[in-house]
Structures are given as C-alpha cells and as structure tokens.
C-alpha positions in Angstrom: 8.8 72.0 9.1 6.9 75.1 8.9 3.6 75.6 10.4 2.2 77.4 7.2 3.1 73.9 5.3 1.0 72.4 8.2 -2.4 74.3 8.1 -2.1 74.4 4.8 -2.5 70.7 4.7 -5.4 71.3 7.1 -7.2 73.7 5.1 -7.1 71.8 2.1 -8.1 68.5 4.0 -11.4 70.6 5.1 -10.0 71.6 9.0 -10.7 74.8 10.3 -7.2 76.2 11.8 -9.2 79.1 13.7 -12.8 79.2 14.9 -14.5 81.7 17.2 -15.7 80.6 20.8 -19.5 81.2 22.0 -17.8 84.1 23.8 -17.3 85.9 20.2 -13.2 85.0 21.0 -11.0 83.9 18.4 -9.2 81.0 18.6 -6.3 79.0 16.4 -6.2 75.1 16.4 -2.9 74.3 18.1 -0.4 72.6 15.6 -0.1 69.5 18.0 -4.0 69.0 17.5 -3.6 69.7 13.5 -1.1 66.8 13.4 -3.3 64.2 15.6 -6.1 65.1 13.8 -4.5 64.9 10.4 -3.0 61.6 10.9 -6.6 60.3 11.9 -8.0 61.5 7.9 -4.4 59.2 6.7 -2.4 62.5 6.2 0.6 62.4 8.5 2.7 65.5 8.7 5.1 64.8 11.4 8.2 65.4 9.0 8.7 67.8 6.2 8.5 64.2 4.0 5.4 63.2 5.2 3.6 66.9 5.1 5.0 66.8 1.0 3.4 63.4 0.6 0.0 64.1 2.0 -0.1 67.1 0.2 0.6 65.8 -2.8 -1.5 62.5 -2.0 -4.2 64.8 -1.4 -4.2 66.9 -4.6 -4.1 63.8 -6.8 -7.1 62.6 -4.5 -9.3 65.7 -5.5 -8.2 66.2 -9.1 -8.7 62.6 -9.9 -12.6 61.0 -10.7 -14.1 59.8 -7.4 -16.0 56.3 -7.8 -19.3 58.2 -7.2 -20.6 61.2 -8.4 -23.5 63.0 -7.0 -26.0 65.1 -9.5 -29.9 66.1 -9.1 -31.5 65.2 -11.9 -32.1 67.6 -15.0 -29.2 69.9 -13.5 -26.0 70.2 -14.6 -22.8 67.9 -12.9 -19.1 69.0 -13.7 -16.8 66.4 -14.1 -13.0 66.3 -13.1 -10.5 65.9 -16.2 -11.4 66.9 -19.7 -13.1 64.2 -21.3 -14.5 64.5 -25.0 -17.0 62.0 -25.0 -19.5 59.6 -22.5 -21.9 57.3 -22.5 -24.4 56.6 -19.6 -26.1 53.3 -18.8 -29.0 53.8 -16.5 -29.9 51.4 -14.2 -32.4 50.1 -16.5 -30.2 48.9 -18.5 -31.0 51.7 -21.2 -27.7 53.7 -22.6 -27.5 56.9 -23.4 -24.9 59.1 -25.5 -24.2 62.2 -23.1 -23.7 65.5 -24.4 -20.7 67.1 -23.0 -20.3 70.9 -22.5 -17.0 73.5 -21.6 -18.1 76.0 -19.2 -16.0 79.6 -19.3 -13.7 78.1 -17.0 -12.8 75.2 -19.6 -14.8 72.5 -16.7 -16.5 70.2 -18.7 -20.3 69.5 -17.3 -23.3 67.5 -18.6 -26.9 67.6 -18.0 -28.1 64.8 -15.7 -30.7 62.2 -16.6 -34.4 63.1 -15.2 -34.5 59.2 -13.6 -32.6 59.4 -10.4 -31.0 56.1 -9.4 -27.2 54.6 -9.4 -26.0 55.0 -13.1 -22.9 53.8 -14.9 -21.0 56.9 -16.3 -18.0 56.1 -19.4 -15.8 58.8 -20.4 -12.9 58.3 -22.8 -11.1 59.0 -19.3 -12.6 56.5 -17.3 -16.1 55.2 -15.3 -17.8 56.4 -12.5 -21.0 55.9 -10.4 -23.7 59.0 -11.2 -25.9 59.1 -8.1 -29.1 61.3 -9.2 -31.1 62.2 -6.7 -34.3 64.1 -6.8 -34.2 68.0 -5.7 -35.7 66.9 -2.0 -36.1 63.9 0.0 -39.5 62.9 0.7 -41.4 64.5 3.2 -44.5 63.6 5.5 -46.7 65.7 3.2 -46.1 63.3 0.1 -47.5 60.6 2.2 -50.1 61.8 4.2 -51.5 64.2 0.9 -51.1 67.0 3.3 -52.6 66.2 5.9 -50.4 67.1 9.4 -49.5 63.9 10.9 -48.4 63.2 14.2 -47.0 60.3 16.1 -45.0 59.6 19.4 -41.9 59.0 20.8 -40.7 56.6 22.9 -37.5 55.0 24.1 -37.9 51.4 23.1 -36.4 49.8 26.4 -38.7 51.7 28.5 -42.2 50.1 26.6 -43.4 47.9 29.7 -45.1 44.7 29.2 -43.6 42.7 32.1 -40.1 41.9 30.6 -37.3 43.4 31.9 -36.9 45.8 29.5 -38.8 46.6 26.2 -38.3 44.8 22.8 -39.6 44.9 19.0 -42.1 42.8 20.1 -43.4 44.9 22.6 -43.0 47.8 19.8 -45.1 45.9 17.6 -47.8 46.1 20.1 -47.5 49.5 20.8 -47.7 51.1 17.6 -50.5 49.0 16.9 -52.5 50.3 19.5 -51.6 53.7 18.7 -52.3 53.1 15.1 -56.0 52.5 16.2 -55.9 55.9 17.9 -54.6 57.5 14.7 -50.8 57.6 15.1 -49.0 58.1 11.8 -45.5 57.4 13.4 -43.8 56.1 16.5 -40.4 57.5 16.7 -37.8 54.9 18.7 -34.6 55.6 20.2 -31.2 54.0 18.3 -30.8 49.9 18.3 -28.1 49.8 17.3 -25.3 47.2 18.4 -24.2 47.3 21.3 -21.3 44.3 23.0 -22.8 41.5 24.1 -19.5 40.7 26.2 -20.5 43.2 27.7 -23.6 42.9 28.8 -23.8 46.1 31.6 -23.3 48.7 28.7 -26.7 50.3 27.8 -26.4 53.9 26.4 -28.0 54.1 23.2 -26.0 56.3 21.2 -22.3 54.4 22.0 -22.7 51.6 19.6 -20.0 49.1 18.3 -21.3 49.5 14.9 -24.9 51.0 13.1 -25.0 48.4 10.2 -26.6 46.1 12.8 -29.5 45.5 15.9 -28.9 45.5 19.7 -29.6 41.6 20.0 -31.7 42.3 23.4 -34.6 44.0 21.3 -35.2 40.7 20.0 -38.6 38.7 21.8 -37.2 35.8 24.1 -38.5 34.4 27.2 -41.6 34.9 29.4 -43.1 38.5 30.3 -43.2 37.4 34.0 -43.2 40.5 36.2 -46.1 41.3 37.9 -45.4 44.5 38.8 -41.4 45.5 37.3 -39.4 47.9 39.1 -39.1 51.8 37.5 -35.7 51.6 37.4 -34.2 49.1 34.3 -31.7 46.5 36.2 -30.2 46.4 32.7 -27.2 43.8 33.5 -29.8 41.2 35.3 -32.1 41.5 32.4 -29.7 41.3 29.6 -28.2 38.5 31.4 -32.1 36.1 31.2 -32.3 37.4 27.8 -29.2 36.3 26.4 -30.1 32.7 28.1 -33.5 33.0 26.8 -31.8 33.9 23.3 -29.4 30.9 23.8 -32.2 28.2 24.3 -33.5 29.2 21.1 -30.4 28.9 19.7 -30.2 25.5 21.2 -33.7 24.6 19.8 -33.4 26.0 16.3 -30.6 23.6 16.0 -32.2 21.0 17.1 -35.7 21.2 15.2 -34.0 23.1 11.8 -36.9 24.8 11.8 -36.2 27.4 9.5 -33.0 26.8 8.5 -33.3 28.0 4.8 -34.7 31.3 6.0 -31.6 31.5 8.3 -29.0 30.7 6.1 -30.5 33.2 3.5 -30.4 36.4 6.0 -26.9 35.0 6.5 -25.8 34.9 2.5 -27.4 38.1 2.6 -25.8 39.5 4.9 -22.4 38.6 3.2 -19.1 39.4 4.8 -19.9 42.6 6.7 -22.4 40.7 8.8 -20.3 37.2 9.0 -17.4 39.8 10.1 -19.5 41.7 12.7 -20.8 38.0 14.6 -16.6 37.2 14.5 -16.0 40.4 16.3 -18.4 39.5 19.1 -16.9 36.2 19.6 -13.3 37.6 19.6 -14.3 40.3 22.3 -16.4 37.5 24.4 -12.9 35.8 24.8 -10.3 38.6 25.2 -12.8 41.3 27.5 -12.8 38.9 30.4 -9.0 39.2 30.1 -9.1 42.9 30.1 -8.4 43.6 26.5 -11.3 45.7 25.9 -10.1 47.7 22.2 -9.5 45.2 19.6 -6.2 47.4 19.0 -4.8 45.1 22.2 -6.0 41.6 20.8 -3.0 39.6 20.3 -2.1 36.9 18.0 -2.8 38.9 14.7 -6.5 39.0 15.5 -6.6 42.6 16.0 -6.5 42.1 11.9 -10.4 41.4 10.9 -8.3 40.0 7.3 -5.8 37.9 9.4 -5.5 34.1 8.6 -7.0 33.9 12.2 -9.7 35.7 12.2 -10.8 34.2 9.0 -10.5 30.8 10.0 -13.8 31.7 12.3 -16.2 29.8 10.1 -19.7 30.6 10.0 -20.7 27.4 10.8 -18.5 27.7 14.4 -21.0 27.1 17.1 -20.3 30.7 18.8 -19.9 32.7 15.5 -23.2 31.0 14.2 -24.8 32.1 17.5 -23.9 35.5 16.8 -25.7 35.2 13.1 -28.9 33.6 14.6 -28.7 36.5 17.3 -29.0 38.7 14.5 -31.7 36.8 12.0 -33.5 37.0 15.5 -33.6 40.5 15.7 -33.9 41.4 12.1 -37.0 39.5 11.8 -38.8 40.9 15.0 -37.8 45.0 13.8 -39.2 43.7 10.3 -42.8 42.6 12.1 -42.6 45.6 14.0 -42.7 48.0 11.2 -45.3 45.9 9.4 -47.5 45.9 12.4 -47.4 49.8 12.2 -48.1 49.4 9.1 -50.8 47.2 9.1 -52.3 50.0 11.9 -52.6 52.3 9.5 -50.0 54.3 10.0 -48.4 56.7 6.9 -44.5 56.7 8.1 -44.7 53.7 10.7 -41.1 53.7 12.8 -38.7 56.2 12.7 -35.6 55.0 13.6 -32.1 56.9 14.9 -29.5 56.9 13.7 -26.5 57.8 15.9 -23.8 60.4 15.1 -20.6 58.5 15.6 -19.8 55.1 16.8 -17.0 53.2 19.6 -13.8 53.4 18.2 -13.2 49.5 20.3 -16.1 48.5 18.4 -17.1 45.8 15.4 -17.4 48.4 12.5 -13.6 50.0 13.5 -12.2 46.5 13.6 -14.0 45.3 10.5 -12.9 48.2 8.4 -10.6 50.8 10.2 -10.0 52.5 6.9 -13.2 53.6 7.3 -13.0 56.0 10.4 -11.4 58.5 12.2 -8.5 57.2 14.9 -7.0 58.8 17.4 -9.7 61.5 18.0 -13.1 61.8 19.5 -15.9 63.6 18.1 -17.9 66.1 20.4 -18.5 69.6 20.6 -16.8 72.7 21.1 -17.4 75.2 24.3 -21.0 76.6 24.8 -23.2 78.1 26.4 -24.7 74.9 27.7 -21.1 73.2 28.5 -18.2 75.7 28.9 -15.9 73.0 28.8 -17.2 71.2 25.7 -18.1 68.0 25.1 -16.1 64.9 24.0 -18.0 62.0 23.3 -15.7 59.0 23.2 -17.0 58.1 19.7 -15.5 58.0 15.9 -17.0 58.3 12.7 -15.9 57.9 9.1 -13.4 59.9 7.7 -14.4 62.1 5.1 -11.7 61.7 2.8 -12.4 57.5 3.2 -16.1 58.3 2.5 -14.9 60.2 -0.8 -13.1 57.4 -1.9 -14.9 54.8 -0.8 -17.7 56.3 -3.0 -19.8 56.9 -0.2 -20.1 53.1 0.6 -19.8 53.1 4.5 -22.7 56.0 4.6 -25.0 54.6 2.4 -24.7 51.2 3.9 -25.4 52.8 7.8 -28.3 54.8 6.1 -29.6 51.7 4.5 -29.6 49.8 7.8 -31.2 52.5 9.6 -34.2 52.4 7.0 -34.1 49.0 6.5 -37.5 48.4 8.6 -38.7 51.7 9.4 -41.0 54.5 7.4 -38.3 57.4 8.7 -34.9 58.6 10.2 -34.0 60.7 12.9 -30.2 61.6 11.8 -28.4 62.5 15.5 -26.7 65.9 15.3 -27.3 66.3 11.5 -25.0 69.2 11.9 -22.3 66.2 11.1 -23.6 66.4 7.9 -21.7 69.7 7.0 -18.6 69.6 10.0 -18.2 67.9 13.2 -15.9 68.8 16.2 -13.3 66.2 16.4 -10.4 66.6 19.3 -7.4 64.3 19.9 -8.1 61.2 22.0 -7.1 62.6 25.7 -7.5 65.9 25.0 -9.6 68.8 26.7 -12.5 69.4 23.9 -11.7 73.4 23.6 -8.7 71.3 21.9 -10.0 70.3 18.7 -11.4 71.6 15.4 -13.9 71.6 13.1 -13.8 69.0 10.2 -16.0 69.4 7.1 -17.9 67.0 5.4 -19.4 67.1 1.8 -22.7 68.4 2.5 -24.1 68.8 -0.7 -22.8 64.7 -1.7 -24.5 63.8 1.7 -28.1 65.7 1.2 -28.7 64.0 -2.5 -27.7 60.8 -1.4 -30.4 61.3 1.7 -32.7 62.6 -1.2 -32.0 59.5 -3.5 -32.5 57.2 -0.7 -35.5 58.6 1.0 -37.4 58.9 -2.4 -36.2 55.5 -2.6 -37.4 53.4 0.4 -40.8 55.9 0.6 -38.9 57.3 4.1 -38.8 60.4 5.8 -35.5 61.9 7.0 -35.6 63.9 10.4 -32.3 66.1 11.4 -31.6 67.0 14.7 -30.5 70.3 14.1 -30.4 72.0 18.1 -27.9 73.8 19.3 -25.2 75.7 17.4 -26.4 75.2 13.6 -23.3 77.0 10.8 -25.3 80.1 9.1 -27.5 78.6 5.8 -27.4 75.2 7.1 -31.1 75.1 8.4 -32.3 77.0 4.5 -30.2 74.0 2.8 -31.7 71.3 4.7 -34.8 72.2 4.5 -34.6 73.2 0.8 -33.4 69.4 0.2 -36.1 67.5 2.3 -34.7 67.0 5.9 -37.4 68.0 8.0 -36.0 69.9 11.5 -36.5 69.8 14.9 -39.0 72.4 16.7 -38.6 71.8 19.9 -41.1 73.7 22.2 -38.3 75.0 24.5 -36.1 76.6 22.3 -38.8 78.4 19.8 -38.5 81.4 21.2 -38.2 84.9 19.7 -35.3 86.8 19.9 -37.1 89.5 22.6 -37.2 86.0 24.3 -41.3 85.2 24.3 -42.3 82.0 23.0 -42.6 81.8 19.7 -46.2 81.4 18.3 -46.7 77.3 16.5 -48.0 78.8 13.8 -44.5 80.3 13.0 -42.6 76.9 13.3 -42.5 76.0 9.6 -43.8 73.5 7.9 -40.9 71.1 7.0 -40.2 70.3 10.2 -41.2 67.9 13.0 -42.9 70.0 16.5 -42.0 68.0 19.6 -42.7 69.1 23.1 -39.4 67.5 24.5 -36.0 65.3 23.4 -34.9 62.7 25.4 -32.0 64.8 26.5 -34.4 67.9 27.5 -37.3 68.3 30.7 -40.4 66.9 30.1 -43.5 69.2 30.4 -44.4 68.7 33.9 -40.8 68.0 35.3 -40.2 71.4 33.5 -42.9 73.3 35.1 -41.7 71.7 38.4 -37.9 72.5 37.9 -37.1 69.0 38.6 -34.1 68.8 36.0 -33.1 72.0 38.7 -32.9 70.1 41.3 -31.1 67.4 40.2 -29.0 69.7 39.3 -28.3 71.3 42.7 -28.9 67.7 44.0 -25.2 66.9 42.7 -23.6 70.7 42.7 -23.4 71.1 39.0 -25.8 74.1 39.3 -23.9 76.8 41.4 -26.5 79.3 41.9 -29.9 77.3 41.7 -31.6 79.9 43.5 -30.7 82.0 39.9 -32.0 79.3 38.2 -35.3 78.8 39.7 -35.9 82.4 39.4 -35.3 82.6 35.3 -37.4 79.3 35.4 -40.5 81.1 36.8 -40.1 83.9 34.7 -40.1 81.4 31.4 -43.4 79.7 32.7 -44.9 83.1 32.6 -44.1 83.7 29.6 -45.1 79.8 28.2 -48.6 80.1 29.9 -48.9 83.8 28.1 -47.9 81.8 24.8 -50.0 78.8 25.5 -53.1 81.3 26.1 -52.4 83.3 22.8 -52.3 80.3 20.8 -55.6 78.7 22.3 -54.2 75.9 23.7 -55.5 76.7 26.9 -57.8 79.2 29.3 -57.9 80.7 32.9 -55.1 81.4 35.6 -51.7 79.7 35.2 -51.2 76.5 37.2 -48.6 76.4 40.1 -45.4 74.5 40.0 -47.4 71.5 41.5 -50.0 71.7 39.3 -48.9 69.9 36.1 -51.8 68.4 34.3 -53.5 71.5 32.9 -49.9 72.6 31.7 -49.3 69.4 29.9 -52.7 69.3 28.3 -52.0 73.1 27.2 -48.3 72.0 25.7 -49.7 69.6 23.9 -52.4 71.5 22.4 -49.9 74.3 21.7 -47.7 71.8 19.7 -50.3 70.3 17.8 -51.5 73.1 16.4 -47.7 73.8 15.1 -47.9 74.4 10.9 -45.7 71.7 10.9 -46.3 68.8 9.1 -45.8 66.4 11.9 -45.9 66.5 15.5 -44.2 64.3 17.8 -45.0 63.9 21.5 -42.9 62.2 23.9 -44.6 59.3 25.7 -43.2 60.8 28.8 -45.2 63.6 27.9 -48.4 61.9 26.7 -48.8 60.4 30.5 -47.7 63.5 32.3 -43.9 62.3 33.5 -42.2 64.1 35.8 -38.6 62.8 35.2 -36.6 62.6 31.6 -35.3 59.6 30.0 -31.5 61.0 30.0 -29.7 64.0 31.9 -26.2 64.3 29.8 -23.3 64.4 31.9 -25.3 63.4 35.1 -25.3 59.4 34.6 -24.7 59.5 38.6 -26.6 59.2 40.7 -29.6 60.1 37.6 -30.9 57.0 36.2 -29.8 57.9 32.5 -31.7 55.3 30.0 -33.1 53.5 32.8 -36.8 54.4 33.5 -39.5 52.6 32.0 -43.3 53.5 31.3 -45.6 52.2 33.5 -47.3 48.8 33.3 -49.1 49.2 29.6 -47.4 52.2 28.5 -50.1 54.3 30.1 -52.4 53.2 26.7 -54.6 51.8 29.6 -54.9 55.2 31.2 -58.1 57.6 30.8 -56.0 60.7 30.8 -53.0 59.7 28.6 -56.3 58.2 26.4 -57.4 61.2 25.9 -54.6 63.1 25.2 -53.9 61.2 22.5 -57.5 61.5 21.1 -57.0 65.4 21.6 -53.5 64.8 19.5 -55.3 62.9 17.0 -58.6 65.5 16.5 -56.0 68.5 16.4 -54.5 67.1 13.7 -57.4 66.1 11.8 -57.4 62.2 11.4 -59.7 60.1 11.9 -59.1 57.1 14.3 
C-alpha cells in the first residue's frame, strides 16, 4: 500500500500530514500515527482494500446531503446535488416555496430565511435540517445595554461554608451576595460527571461524560465544620456525601414526596440519561474488580444496547439511585442560577464546558460512535511544554458529528447552558482542529485534526441567541492565524488575560487596547494569581520539585516583568507611588484589579483568589505532586466577610459603573 494512497486519505479526512514545530521545524505525521488516527475517525487503512473503501466511503460521505445544514440567515447556503425545486417548513409551522439559484460553478444555493431556528428543508432530492443562525452569538453588551459588566470566578468546590467541599447550594448563596454588591456573573469551574465508583477522582476537566452534573455538587447533609482544613480531603468528603445523598434516597422513597416531579426529570431525560445512571451501576460492580474501561466488562455488557444492559430497569433500586442522584443535582444548579438571577445579575453562571471527555467513561460507552478511540487529544510541543501534552481524553469525531447532524454537540452545549446565563468553551481552539496522538504515544506523535469551524460557530450563534447566553472561548496559547478575527466576528467573546497582553517589544499592553468582545481576567485557574505572581511562588514550586532547571534565570526575568507591570499599572492609573517589593502584595493586587477593570472590554472577570489577595493557585498542570491541584478552598465565608476583599469588589463594581 502506498503511502501517497494513505495521506491522501488523511488529507481528505481533515489531518494535517505535516505541521511546523514552535521551533519553526518542519515535521511529517509518521504513517503509523496516520493509520491509528484514521481508524479512530472509522476509516481503516491497514490494507490496500480497506484504504479503497474508506476512500470511497468518504467521498460518498461528503457529496451526499448531511442531516443538518448550517446557514446565517438572509445569506446564501449551497446545497450538495442538483435539486430543481424545495420547499421549507419553518419551525412555525409556516411553509415556504424556496427559490433555487446555479452559481458559475453549476452549485445550486438559496437565500436563507431571516428567522433563525431548526427548519425542515424538501428538495425533489431529499430533506434536510436548515439550522439558521444569526450573524453573532449574543454578547454581554445586548444584555447589559452596554454597560461593561463584570463578575467573578470561582472554583465551585473551593466555596467554604463548612461542608467538605462546595456545592450549588453554597453557589446559590454566593452569587447572591455578590449580586447585592453588583456582580453581573459568577463564572464556575466544570461539573460535569465525574464516577461515583470512584469516589477519589476529582479533576474537573476528566469527566465520564458532559451531558450530565458531578452528583457531589448536589446539597446533602450538615455544614458541620467549625473551622475546615485548606486542603479538600476529597475522598473522605465524597464518601459522607454520597451517604448523605443515599439517606435521601432512602427517605424520598419512603415519603414519595415528590415523586411526579421525579419521574418527569426522568421521562425527560429519556434514554441518554436512563443509559448514563446504568453505566454508573455497571462500573460500581466491575471497578472493585479491577475492570476500570468498560471495553474489559464481560458478559456482553461492555454493549450499552446488549440484552444485559437493557434489562437494568429504571425502577432497579441502584439504577433508580443513580436517576435521583441526578434529579438531585439538576434541581439545586437550576436554584442556583435563579438565585443569581433573582440578585440582579445580567448573565448569572457561566458554566465550563470541558474540551474532551474519558474515553472509560458513560458518554464512550453509551454511544462509542460518537468519539474518537484509540487516541488522546492534547497538544503539540511548545514553548511552555517541549514535550507536549497528552491529556488522556477523547472527543467526538468529526466525521460522527457530520453525520450525526451535529447531535452529540448540540446536546453537550445544551447541557452546559441548561442552568447558566453563559459558557466558557475549554480550548475553543477545538473548535477549528485539535491535536490528537495515538493512545501510548509521545505527543510530538500526533497530528492536527480539523473540525468544521464555520458549522460549529452558527450553531454557537443559534444557541446563544437562543437561551439569551453568552459564549466565552478560551483562546490562550497557540491560536491558527484568523481564528481570533472569526471568533470574534461570530460572537465568542476571548480571553484577555492580564499576563499574556503584552506587546510584541514585550511591555504590558495598555487595557484600553484589549478589545471589546472579550472577557479581561487577572488570572486562569491554570496561571499565578496576582500576589503569588509578584512573589514567584509558582517559581518555587517549581524548583521545589526540579522541573525548573535554572530558577535563578527564572526569578531574574520575573523581576524584570514586575517592572515593567508596575510601569503599566502606573500608566494606566490604576495605581501611584514606588513599586511594592516581592512581600508586599496588597497594593499590587489592588493596582491589577484596577488595571483590569478599566479594560474596554465588556466584561471583567476576577478570580476570587484574586479578590482576597491568594497567594497560591487553584491548579499547577503537570505538578499534581506534591502541589495540591483542585484542592484549596476559600476561607470560611469566601472572604465576602472580609473588609478588604469588601472593598475590592466595591472598587470592581464603581469601575465598572453599576450601581449595587
């Protein structure tokens, strides 16, 4: 088999057979990788008779009518085929005859309907879903009337009320204090679903599927510590949750209290949820045993559509467990969001959505036709990691999402909005092409795999305008040329992140030259906070564990930065006098936080680490040990009892121009 038949294959399934390093080297995607990877998308190519059938498969696949086609309304759509006639039923009900036009290459197009929605398009050739969308998502400004908002952000398990860890009661409470201060938004890390087999698993971004909630957000049990440790002891507290979860359980049944509601989220719901609480009873029993990837279940139940699985009933007593785990949950994110609501804020939560999921997870056992197998996504060698990153997560397959209509995306965006004003989409860059490297493999192993971009940005569009929500991208680190101008262009506000807006002569980069569609934030999650920056404490942890080689280097460029932050801070009148020493954090956090609120963005986002003046960061990638990643909670109150974290906000809120 020729390796010209291969990556031509590749190239027409949207892999890039050659890329070019950070270094300005060029590389070639090994043919090894190009098979692994194309067997992942359902295109094997091991044999000359495989490579003709996925080629061919995968020409019919793009000449033939997908099940949904994306337009902006009032522009024109080409369609595949030539049809000679169409009709369009709107979602109203209303039908409309379509007029068809031949372009100069003989494509045949119409004009798209000004009403965005879902519509029915007929042809003499066949139907089809026409998503319109409008030009741009909605954006902060449509909501506020123009005003610059601003909000925080917060890792939910960290809120601190005396449980164990926080929950979306404790987030109820929290953004309605800080809707009395002004907030407009309170930005939360992902809950999604994690395994409740396995109960020791925290990190945030590795869930078992994004269609549903991390069952420990949900309120159970008493608020009885005094005075709870820094540090999360995330198994011990997961543990008295579940129990407290499970006596309520036990109650429910007992009282029916309630039951109709239940038993209406459950219909809801329908198969995907009734398939996700089967999954979590099937990897309760086989985990202990060691199997930990449904791929090893035996019996046939490694089959979600085996006779097996499917004779888990909902009314079992450990699947209907799993559905009450989830009414549980559902409900308390739902008050949540109203609570911010009812505080007066424009967006309320934003949630975040994670890049990619577990590939041992519910959603890959539920509907493996959906995702990638056999590869991880990550990212290629940088700057920041030589190496590259692998991630140990999948995500959906492209060609699946094509024909598939778009279903799996549109059902994980809808549950990310489902009780929240916004989204934070993780590594938007996704959006357009993700890194995706054989399972086992060194990352500098992989390629880049595209995605439709332009199918993924009006269904964003349609569904923001939709659910009145905001869409956030994370778009740090390596972004492909033009991606930043179409993002913005269709709605997505950026990131601005105070530490990498920065000229190219390497000053700090005046707020006022930020952007406006676009969210300013002091810090990420990932990233020092103000006053652990100014300190260099991410340095030493650093040199703490020997992944820093020449911290002496480090602390140098460090200092030089700070002088050129203060100069910035001082030009942009955030601040006065002499610059603070190392030690001397307060006046530098106040000054950041001035600087960033008077970014032309329309909304600001502060870190609650940053808003009480935090030395340490929520996460250090790649240094789980010994730093505590996703461990650290606020202090007793979430510092909203605190005169100086008080005032900060005020500040915050009087910068931006609302009134409490």
């Amino acid at each position: 088999m020729s390796s010209a038949g291969l990556k031509d294959l590749a190239k027409a399934a949207g892999l890039a057979v050659a890329w070019t390093d950070y270094r300005g080297q060029p590389r070639t995607v090994s043919d090894d990788s190009l098979h692994v990877i194309l067997a992942a998308m359902d295109l094997p190519a091991d044999t000359k008779s495989q490579l003709s059938h996925s080629l061919e498969a995968l020409t019919v696949a793009q000449q033939t009518r997908p099940p949904l086609v994306t337009a902006v309304r009032g522009r024109p759509v080409h369609l595949t085929g030539k049809p000679a006639k169409a009709v369009l039923t709107l979602e109203t009900g209303e039908r409309l005859d379509v007029a068809l036009q031949r372009d100069s290459a003989g494509q045949v197009a119409l004009r798209a309907p000004m009403r965005i929605g879902y519509h029915q398009l007929e042809t003499d050739e066949g139907s089809t879903i026409l998503a319109v969308a409008p030009a741009r998502a909605l954006d902060v400004a449509d909501l506020t009337g123009g005003r610059k908002a601003w909000g925080v952000a917060a890792q939910l398990y960290s809120l601190n009320e005396g449980g164990d860890f926080g929950d979306f009661g404790d987030l109820a409470r929290f953004a309605t204090a800080l809707g009395g201060l002004g907030a407009d938004a309170v930005a939360v890390s992902p809950t999604h679903a994690l395994f409740t087999a396995d109960l020791g698993r925290y990190a945030p971004y590795g869930p078992s599927t994004r269609l549903f909630l991390n069952p420990l957000y949900a309120p159970a049990g008493p608020h009885d510590h005094a005075k709870p440790p820094p540090l999360i002891d995330w198994l011990g507290g997961a543990e008295r949750k579940m129990q407290s979860l499970r006596d309520d359980y036990t109650a429910f049944c007992a009282s029916r209290h309630d039951r109709a509601v239940f038993e209406d989220f459950v219909q809801a719901g329908g198969a995907p949820l009734l398939s996700h609480a089967r999954f979590e009873v099937l990897d309760a029993r086989f985990r202990p045993c060691g199997l930990w990837h449904w791929r090893n279940w035996p019996n046939g139940f490694d089959d979600a559509q085996s006779a097996g699985v499917q004779a888990l009933a909902p009314g079992d007593p450990e699947v209907e467990f799993q559905l009450f785990l989830q009414w549980r949950v559902d409900q308390a994110a739902g008050a949540a969001q109203g609570a911010a609501m009812g505080a007066g804020m424009t967006v309320g939560l934003i949630s975040d959505l994670a890049v990619g999921m577990d590939g041992a997870g519910s959603h890959a056992w539920s509907r493996p036709t959906d995702v990638l197998t056999g590869v991880s996504i990550g990212a290629p060698p940088d700057l920041l990691a030589h190496d590259g990153q692998t991630w140990g997560l999948t995500t959906f397959s492209p060609t699946a999402l094509r024909a598939e209509g778009y279903g799996p995306f549109l059902a994980t965006l809808r549950a990310a909005l489902r009780h929240a004003g916004g989204v934070r989409i993780d590594h938007a860059i996704g959006l357009e092409h993700l890194w995706v490297t054989p399972e086992g493999a060194k990352a500098s192993e992989g390629a880049y795999l595209d995605y439709p971009f332009e199918d993924l940005l009006r269904l964003l569009a349609l569904e923001s305008r939709r659910r009145r929500a905001i869409v956030i991208g994370e778009d740090l680190g390596t972004v492909p040329p033009g991606f930043r101008a179409q993002t913005t262009e269709a709605g997505l506000a950026g990131m601005r992140v105070l530490w990498f807006e920065q000229t190219k002569g390497g000053e700090f980069s005046a707020p006022s030259r930020w952007g406006r569609r676009a969210a300013a934030m002091t810090t990420t999650h990932d990233l020092p906070t103000v006053a652990g920056w100014w300190r260099g404490r991410d340095i030493d942890w650093r040199e703490q564990i020997g992944a820093d080689p020449d911290s002496a280097a480090s602390r140098l460029e460090r200092a030089k930065s700070a002088d050129k932050l203060w100069r910035a801070m001082l030009k942009s009148g955030a601040t006065t006098g002499s610059q603070p020493t190392p030690s001397q954090t307060d006046k530098v956090v106040d000054a950041a936080l001035a600087h960033v609120a008077g970014a032309d963005c329309d909304l600001a986002l502060i870190a609650m680490e940053d808003v009480l003046g935090e030395v340490e960061q929520p996460n250090l990638p790649g240094l789980s040990d010994p730093h505590p990643n996703w461990r650290r909670r606020l202090p007793r109150g979430n510092g909203l009892d605190q005169p100086k974290a008080v005032a900060r906000l005020k500040a915050l809120n009087r910068a931006r121009g609302r009134k409490s």
